[in-house]
Structure formats: structure tokens, C-alpha cells
Short mmCIF file of the C-alpha atoms (twelve columns), coordinates in Angstrom:
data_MODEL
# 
_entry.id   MODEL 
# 
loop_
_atom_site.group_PDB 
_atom_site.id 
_atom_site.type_symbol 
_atom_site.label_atom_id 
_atom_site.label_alt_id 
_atom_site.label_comp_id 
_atom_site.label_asym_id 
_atom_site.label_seq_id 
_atom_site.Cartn_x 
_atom_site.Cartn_y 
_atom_site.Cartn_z 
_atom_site.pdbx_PDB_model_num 
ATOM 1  C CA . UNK A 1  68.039 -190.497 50.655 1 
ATOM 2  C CA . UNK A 2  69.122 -188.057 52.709 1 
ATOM 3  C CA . UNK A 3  70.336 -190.656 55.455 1 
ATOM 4  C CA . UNK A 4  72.742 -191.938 52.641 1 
ATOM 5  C CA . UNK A 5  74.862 -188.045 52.985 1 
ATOM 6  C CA . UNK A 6  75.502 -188.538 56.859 1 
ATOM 7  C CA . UNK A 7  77.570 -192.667 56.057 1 
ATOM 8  C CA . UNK A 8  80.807 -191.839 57.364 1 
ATOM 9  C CA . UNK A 9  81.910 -195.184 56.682 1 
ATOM 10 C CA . UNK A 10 83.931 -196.190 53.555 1 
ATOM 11 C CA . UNK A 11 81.200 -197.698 51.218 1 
ATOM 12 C CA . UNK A 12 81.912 -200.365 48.442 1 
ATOM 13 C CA . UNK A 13 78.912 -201.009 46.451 1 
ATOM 14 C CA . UNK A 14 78.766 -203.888 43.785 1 
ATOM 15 C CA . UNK A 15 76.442 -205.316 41.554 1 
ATOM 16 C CA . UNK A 16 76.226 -207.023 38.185 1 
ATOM 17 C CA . UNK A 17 76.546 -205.698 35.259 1 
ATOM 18 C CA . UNK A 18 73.165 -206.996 33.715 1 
ATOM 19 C CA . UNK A 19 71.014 -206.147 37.016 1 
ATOM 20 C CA . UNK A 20 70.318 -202.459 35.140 1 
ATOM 21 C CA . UNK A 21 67.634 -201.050 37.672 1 
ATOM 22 C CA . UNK A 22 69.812 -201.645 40.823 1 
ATOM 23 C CA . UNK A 23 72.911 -200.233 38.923 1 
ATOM 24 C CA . UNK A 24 70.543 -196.832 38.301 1 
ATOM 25 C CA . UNK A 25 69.787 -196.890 42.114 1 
ATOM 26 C CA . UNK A 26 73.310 -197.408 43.536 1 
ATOM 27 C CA . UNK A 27 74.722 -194.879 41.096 1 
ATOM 28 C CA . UNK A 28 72.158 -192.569 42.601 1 
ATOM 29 C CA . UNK A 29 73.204 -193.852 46.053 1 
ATOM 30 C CA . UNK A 30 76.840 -192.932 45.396 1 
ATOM 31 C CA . UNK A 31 76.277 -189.363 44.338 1 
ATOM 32 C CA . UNK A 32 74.406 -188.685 47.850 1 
ATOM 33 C CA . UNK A 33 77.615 -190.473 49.687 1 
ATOM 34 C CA . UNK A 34 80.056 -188.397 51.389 1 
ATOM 35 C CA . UNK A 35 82.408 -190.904 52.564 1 
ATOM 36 C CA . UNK A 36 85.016 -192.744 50.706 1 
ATOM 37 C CA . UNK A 37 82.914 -194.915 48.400 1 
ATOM 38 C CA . UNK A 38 83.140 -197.105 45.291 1 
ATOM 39 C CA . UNK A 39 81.299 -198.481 42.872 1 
ATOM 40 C CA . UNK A 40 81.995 -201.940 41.043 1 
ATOM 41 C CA . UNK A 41 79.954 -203.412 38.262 1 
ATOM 42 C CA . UNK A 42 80.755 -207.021 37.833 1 
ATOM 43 C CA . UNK A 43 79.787 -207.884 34.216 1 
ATOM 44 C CA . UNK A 44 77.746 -210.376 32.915 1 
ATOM 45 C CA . UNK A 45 76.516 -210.818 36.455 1 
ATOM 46 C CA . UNK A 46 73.219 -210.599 37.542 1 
ATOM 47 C CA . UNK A 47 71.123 -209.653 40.821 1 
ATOM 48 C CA . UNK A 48 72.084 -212.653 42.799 1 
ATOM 49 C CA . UNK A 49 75.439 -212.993 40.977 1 
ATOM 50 C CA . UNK A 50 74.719 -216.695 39.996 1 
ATOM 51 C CA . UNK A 51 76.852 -216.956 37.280 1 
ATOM 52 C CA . UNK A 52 80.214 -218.731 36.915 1 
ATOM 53 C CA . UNK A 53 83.115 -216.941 38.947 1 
ATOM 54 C CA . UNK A 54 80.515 -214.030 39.780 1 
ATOM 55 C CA . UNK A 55 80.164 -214.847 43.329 1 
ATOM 56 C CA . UNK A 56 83.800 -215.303 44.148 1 
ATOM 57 C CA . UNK A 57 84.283 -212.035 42.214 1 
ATOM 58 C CA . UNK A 58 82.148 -210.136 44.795 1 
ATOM 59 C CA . UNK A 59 84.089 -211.701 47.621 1 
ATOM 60 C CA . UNK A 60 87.790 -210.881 46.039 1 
ATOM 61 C CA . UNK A 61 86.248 -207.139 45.727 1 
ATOM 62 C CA . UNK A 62 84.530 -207.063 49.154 1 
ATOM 63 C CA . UNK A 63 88.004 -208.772 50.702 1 
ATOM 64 C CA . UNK A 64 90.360 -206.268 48.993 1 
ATOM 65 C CA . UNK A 65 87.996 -203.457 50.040 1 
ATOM 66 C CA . UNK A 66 88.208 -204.510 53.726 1 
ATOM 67 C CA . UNK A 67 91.870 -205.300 53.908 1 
ATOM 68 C CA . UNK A 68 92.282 -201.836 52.782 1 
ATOM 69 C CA . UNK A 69 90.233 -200.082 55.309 1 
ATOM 70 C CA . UNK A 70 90.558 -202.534 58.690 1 
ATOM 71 C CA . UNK A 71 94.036 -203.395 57.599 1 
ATOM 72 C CA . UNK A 72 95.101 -205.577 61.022 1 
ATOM 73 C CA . UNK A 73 92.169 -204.777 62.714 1 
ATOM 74 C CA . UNK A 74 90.000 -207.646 64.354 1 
ATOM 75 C CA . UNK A 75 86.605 -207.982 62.805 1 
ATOM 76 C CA . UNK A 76 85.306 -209.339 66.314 1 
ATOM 77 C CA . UNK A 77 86.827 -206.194 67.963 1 
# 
């Protein structure tokens, strides 16, 4: 919990929309974050986001979300 307040990172969390106990838990992990942070709930998805076009959903979010905060920066470094 308390770990959660001292991210300084921005955060993106995402889960599916029908995966209702980890959707409780990240919206409780979102109030405790004090960085820039975001919360997507990709619906009619599930926990492992098996569903048609779920997957590639979580990457389009996850790639937007980096390309906004790396920008040009190398992910090796």
C-alpha cells in the first residue's frame, strides 16, 4: 500500500472490463498513486484479455502511453 504513494513514475493501469475484483484493486491502487497515472478498463475483456481485439487493445493503450512519456527516448538506454 503505502509503497504504491512513493511511484514517481507515470503509471498506466489496464484491465478488462469483466475482471471486477482486479478493477476494485487497481482503482484502490490509483487513489494511493501520486504520480501521473491512468486507469483504462477495456470492456468485455477479461483477466488475461483473451478475447477478440482485447489483446491488441492493451498494446495500442500501453504504446500510446509510452510514446507519450519516452517520446524519442531509447528503451535500451
Amino acid at each position: 500500500g503505502r509503497a504504491l504513494s512513493r511511484v514517481r513514475a507515470p503509471t498506466l493501469l489496464i484491465v478488462g472490463g469483466n475482471d471486477v475484483p482486479v478493477i476494485a484493486m487497481n482503482e484502490e491502487a490509483l487513489e494511493q498513486l501520486r504520480s501521473e497515472k491512468k486507469l483504462v478498463i477495456v470492456p468485455g475483456a477479461t483477466h488475461l484479455f483473451e478475447e477478440p481485439g482485447a489483446l491488441e487493445e492493451v498494446a495500442r493503450l500501453a504504446a500510446d502511453w509510452f510514446g507519450r512519456y519516452l517520446g524519442g527516448q531509447s528503451l535500451a538506454g
